[in-house]
Kinemage of the C-alpha trace (Angstrom):
@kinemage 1
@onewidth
@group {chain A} dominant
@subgroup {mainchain}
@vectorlist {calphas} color= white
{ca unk a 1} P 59.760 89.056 136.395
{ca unk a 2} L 60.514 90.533 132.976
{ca unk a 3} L 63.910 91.960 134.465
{ca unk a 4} L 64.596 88.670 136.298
{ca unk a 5} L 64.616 86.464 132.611
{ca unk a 6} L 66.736 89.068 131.207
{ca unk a 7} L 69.345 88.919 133.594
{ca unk a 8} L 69.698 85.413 133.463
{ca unk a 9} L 69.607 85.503 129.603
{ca unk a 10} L 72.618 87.836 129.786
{ca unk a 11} L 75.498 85.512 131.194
{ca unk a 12} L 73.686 82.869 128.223
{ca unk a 13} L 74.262 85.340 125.558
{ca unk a 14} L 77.243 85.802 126.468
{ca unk a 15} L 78.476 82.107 126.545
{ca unk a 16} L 76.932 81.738 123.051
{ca unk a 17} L 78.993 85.028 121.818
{ca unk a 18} L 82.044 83.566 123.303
{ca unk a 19} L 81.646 80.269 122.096
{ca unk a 20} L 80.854 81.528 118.411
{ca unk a 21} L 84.061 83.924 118.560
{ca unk a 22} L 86.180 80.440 119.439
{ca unk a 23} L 84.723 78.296 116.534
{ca unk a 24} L 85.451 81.325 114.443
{ca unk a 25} L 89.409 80.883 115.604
{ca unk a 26} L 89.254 77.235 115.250
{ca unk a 27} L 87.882 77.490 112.029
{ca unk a 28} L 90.693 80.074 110.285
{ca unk a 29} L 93.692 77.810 112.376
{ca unk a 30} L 92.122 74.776 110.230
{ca unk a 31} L 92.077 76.899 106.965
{ca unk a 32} L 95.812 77.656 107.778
{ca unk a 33} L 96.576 74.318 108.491
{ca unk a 34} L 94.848 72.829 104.916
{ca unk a 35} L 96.599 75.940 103.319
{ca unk a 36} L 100.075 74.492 104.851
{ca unk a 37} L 99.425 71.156 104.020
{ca unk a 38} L 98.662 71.913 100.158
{ca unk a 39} L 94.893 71.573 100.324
{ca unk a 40} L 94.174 74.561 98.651
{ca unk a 41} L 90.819 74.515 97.695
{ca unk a 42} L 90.024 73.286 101.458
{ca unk a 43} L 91.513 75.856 102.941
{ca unk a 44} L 89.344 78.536 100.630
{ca unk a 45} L 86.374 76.719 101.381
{ca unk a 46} L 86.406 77.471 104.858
{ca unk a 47} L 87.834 80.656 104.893
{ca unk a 48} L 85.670 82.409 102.738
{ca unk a 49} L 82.323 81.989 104.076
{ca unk a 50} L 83.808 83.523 107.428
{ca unk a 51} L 85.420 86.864 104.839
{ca unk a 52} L 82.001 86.904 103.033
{ca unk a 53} L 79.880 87.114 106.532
{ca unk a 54} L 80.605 90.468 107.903
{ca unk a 55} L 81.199 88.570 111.058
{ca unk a 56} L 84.903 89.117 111.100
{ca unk a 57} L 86.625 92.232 112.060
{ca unk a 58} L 90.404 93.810 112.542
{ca unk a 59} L 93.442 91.536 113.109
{ca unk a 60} L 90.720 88.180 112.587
{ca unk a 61} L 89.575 89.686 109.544
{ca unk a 62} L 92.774 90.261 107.962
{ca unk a 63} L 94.358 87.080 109.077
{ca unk a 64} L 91.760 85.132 106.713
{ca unk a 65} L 92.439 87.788 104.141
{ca unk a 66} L 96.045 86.375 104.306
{ca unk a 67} L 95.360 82.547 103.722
{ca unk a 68} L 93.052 83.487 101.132
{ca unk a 69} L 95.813 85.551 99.317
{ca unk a 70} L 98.259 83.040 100.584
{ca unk a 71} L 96.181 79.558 99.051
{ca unk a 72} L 95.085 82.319 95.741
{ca unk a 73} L 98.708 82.490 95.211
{ca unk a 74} L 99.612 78.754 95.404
{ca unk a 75} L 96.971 78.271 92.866
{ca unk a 76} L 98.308 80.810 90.549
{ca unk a 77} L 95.262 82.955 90.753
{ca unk a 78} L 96.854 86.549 91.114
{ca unk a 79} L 94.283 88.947 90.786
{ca unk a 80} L 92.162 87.122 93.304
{ca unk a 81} L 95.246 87.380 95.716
{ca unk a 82} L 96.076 90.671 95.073
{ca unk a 83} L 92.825 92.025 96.191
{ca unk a 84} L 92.767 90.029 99.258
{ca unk a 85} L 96.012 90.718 100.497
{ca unk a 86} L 95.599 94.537 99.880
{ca unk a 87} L 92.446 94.059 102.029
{ca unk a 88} L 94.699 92.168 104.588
{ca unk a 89} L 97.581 95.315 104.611
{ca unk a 90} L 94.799 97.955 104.800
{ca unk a 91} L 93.397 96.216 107.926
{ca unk a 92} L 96.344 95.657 109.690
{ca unk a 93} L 98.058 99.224 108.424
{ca unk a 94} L 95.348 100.763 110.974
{ca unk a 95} L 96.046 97.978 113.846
{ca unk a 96} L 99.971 98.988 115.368
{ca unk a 97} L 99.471 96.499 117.940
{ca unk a 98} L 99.300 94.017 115.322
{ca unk a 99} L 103.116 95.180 113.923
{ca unk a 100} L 104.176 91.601 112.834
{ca unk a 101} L 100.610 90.753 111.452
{ca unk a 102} L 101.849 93.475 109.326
{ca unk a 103} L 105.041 92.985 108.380
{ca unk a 104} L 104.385 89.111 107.462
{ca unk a 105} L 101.433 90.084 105.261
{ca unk a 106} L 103.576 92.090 103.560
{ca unk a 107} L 106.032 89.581 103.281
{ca unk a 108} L 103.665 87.039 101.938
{ca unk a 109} L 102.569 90.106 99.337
{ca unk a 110} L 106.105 89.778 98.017
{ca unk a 111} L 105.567 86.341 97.308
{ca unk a 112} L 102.710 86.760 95.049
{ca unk a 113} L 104.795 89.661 93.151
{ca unk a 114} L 107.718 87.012 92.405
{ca unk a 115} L 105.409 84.330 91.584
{ca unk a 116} L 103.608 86.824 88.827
{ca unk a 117} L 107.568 87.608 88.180
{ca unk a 118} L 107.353 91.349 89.092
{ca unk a 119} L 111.024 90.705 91.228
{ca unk a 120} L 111.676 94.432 91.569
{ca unk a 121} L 108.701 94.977 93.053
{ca unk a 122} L 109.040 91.836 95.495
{ca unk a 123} L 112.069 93.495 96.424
{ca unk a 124} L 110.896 96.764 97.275
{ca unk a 125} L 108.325 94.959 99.800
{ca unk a 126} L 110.853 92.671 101.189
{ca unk a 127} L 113.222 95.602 101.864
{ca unk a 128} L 110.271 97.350 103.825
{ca unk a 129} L 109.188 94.166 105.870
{ca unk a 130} L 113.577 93.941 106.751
{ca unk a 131} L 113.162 97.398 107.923
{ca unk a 132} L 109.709 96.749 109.919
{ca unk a 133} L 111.495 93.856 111.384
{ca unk a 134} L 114.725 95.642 112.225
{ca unk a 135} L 112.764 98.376 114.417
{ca unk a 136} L 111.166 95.817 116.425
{ca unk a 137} L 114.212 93.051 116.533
{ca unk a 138} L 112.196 90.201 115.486
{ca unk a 139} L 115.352 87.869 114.488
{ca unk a 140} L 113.194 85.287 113.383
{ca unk a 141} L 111.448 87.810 110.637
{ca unk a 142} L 114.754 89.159 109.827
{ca unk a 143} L 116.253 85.747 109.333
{ca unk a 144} L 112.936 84.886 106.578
{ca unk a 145} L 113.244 88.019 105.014
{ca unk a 146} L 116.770 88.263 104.358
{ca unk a 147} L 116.720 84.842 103.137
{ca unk a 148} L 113.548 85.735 100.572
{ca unk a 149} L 115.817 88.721 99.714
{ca unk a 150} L 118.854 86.250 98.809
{ca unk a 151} L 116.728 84.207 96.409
{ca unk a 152} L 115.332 87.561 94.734
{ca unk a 153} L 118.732 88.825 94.019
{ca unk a 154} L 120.283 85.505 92.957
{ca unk a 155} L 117.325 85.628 90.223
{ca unk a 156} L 117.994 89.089 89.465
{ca unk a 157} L 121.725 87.749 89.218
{ca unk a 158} L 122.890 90.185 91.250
{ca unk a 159} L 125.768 88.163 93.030
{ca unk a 160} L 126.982 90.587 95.831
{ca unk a 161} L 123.939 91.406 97.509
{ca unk a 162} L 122.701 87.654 97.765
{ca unk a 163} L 125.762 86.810 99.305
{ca unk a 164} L 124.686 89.826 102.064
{ca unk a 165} L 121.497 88.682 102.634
{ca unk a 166} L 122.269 84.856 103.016
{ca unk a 167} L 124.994 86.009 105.309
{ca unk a 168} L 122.832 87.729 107.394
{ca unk a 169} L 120.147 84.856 107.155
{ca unk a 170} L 122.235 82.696 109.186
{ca unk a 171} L 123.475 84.858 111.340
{ca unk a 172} L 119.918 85.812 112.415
{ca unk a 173} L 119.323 81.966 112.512
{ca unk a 174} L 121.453 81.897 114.964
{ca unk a 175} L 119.570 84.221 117.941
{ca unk a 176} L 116.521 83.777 116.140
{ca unk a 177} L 113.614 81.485 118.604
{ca unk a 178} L 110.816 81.378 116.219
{ca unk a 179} L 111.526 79.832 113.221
{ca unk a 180} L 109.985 76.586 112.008
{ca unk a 181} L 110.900 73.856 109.939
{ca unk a 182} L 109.801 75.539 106.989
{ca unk a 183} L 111.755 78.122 107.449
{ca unk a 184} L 115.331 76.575 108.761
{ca unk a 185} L 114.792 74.526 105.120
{ca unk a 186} L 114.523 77.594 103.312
{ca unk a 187} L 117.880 79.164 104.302
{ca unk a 188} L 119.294 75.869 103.566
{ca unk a 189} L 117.574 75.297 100.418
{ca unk a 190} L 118.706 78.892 100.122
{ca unk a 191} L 122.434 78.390 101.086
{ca unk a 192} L 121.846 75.158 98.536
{ca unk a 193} L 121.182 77.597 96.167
{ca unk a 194} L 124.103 79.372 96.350
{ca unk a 195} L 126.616 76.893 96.426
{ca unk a 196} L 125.303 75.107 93.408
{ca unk a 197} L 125.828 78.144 91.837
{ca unk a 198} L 129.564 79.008 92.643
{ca unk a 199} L 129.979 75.611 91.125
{ca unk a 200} L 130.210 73.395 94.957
{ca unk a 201} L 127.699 70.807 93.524
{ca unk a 202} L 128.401 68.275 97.231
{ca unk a 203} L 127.598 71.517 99.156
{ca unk a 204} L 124.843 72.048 96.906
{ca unk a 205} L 123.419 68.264 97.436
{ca unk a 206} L 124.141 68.294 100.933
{ca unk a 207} L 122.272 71.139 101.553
{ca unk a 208} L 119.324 69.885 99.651
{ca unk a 209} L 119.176 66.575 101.568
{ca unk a 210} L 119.119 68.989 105.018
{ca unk a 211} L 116.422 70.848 103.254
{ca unk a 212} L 114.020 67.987 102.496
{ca unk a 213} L 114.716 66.370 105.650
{ca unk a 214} L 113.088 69.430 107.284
{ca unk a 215} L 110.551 69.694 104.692
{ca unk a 216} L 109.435 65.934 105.364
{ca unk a 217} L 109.531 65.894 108.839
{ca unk a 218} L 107.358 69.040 108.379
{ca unk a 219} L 104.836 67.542 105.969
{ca unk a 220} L 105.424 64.081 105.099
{ca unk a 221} L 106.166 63.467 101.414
{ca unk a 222} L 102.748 64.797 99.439
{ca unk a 223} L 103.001 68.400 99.755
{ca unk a 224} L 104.510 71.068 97.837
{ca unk a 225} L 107.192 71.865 99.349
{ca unk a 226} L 108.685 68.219 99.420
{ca unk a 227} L 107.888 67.851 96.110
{ca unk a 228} L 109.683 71.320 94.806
{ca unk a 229} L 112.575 69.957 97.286
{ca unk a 230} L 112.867 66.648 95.192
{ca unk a 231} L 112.822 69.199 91.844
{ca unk a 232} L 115.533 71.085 93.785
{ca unk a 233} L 118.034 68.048 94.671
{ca unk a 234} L 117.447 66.273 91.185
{ca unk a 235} L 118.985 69.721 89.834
{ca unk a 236} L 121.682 69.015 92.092
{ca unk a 237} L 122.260 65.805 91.451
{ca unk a 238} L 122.311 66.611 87.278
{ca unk a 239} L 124.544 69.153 87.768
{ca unk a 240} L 126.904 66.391 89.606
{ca unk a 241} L 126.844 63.958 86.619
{ca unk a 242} L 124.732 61.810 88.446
{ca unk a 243} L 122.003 61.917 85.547
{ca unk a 244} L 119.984 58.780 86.757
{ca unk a 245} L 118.999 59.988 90.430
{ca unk a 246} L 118.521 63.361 89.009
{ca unk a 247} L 116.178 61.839 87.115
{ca unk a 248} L 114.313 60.041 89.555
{ca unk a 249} L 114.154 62.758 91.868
{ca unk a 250} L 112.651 65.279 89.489
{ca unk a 251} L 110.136 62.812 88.402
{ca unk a 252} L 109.014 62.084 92.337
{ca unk a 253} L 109.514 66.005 92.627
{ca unk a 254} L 106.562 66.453 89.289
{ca unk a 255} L 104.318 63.952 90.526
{ca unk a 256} L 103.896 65.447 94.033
{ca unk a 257} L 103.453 68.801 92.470
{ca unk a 258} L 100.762 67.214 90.004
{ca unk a 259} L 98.703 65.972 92.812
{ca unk a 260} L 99.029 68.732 95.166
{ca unk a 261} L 99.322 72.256 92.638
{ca unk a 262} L 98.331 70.676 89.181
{ca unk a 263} L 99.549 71.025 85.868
{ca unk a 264} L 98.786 74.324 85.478
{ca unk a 265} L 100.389 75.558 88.418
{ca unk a 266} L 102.892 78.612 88.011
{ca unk a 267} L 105.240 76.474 90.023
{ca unk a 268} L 105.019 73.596 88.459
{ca unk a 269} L 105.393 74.214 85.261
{ca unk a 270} L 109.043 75.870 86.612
{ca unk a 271} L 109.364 72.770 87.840
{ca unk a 272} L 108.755 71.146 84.526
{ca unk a 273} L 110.355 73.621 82.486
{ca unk a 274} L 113.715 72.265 84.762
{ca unk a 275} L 113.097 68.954 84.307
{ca unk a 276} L 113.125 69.756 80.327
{ca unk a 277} L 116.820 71.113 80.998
{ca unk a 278} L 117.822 67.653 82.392
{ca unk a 279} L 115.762 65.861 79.112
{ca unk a 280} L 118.169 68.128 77.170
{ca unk a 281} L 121.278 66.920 78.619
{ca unk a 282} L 120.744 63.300 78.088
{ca unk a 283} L 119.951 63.680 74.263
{ca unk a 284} L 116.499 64.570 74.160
{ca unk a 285} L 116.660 67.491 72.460
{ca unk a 286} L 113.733 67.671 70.792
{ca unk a 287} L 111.451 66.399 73.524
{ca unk a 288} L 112.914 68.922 75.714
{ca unk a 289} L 112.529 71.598 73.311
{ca unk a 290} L 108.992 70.944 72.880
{ca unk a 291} L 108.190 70.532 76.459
{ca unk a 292} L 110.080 73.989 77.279
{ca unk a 293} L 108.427 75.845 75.163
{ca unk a 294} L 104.886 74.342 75.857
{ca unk a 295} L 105.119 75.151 79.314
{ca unk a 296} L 107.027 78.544 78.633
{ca unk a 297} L 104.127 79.659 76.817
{ca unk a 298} L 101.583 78.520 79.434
{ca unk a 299} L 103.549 80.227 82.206
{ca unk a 300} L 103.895 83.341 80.132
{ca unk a 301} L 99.936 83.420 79.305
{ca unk a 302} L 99.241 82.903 82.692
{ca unk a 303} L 101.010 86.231 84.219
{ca unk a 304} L 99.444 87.829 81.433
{ca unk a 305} L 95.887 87.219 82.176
{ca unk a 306} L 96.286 86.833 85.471
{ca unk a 307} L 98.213 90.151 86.072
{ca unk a 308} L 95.944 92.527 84.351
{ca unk a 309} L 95.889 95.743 86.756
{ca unk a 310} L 98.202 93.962 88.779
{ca unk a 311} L 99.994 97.356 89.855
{ca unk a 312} L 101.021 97.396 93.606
{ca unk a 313} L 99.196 99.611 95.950
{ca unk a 314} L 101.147 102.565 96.929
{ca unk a 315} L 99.773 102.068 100.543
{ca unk a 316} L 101.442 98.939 100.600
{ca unk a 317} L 105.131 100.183 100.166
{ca unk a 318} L 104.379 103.267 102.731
């Protein structure tokens, strides 16, 4: 009889196994989905409990290891996001199945290094997730990374080789079948960029306007990424002459950043320190001095405490 109940318990047990392993999924798709919408502390909320558990293991494991390092990043805590995305790469580093898992934690590890402003070492992690991507021919990844490559050498103001990667950006754009919206706006914010700063200030808005169609469609108006797109085309626009909708837009651009990063923000405070450049040109010298400086001197202090130990894992550039 004993034997009986335990054979009938078995198909049970394993229903309630199954059904636990799919509210874990659902519950790490949500945190990425609160993570891409700008709801940072959401998206930690529910992603580590599941970290903290033990219940979570391989490719599941390190995929909330990634939107914990991803939402630690947007919030300008480094350290925190450091640690969890080494914890992601040494997972998936074991896991070859899991190649692009890989390769896109790495890329989002490059991220974190240019928002602490560490671009050479960005750029060594970027070059290895091109290469990753090249050996598999994932056109899609090589379209991102190339285009995350452009923006690192642009800041680096090193001319020629941002011209190579945006070049080969769009021509992966081209054959590429899995890019989003977020990513089409990117190479054009990217290709933006670029033209603004060979001096084609209509290619420059145009390119904008593409950008934050994409990023609106993609996420309405209050989220980050609309809001550094407003920053973005208000640059634009200044650079134009056309002081009053630069203005405007960079304004819009602050206040969406305010609600959804804070003031504090390592991105919003390069928003800011932007904006102060535009105060500057209309006469307001001093209140852009002071503003520039304020928020220079957060950003800097931020890195700084932020980045202590911050040295990159040689496992991660392997």
């Amino acid at each position: 009889m004993r034997y009986a109940a335990n054979l009938l318990l078995i198909p049970l047990l394993l229903l309630m196994k199954v059904s636990a392993e799919t509210d874990t999924n659902q519950t790490i798709v949500r945190a990425y989905a609160l993570e891409e919408q700008g709801h940072l502390a959401e998206a930690v909320a529910l992603a580590r409990p599941l970290v903290d558990s033990g219940t979570l293991h391989g490719a599941e494991l390190a995929s909330a290891w990634v939107l914990l390092g991803l939402a630690y990043t947007d919030q300008g805590a480094f350290n925190a996001a450091q640690h969890d995305f080494e914890q992601a790469i040494s997972l998936l580093q074991s896991l070859p199945e899991n190649v692009r898992d890989y390769a896109s934690a790495l890329d989002d590890f490059g991220l974190l290094y240019r928002a602490m402003g560490q671009l050479e070492t960005a750029t060594d992690l970027r070059l290895k997730v091109l290469h990753i991507y090249e050996q598999i021919g994932d056109h899609s990844g090589i379209a991102r990374v190339c285009n995350n490559l452009a923006s690192l050498a642009l800041l680096q103001r090193d001319r020629k080789k941002a011209v190579k990667y945006l070049k080969r950006a769009a021509e992966e754009m081209k054959v590429a079948t899995a890019l989003d919206d977020d990513d089409v706006a990117a190479i054009y914010s990217m290709q933006a960029e670029f033209a603004g700063a060979n001096g084609n200030t209509q290619a420059a808005i145009d390119g904008y306007e593409h950008a934050m169609q994409l990023w609106k469609r993609a996420h309405k108006e209050d989220h980050q990424n609309t809001g550094w797109g407003y920053v973005l085309l208000g640059r634009a626009h200044a650079n134009a002459g056309r002081i009053n909708e630069a203005i405007r837009e960079m304004q819009q651009g602050l206040s969406i950043l305010e609600h959804t990063l804070g003031r504090t923000n390592p991105h919003y405070l390069e928003a800011e320190i932007a904006y102060s450049r535009l105060l500057d040109e209309t006469g307001a010298h001093d209140a852009a001095a002071r503003l520039r400086a304020a928020d220079e001197t957060t950003l800097k202090a931020l890195r700084q405490t932020q980045c202590i130990g911050c040295t990159i894992s040689i496992d991660a550039l392997r």
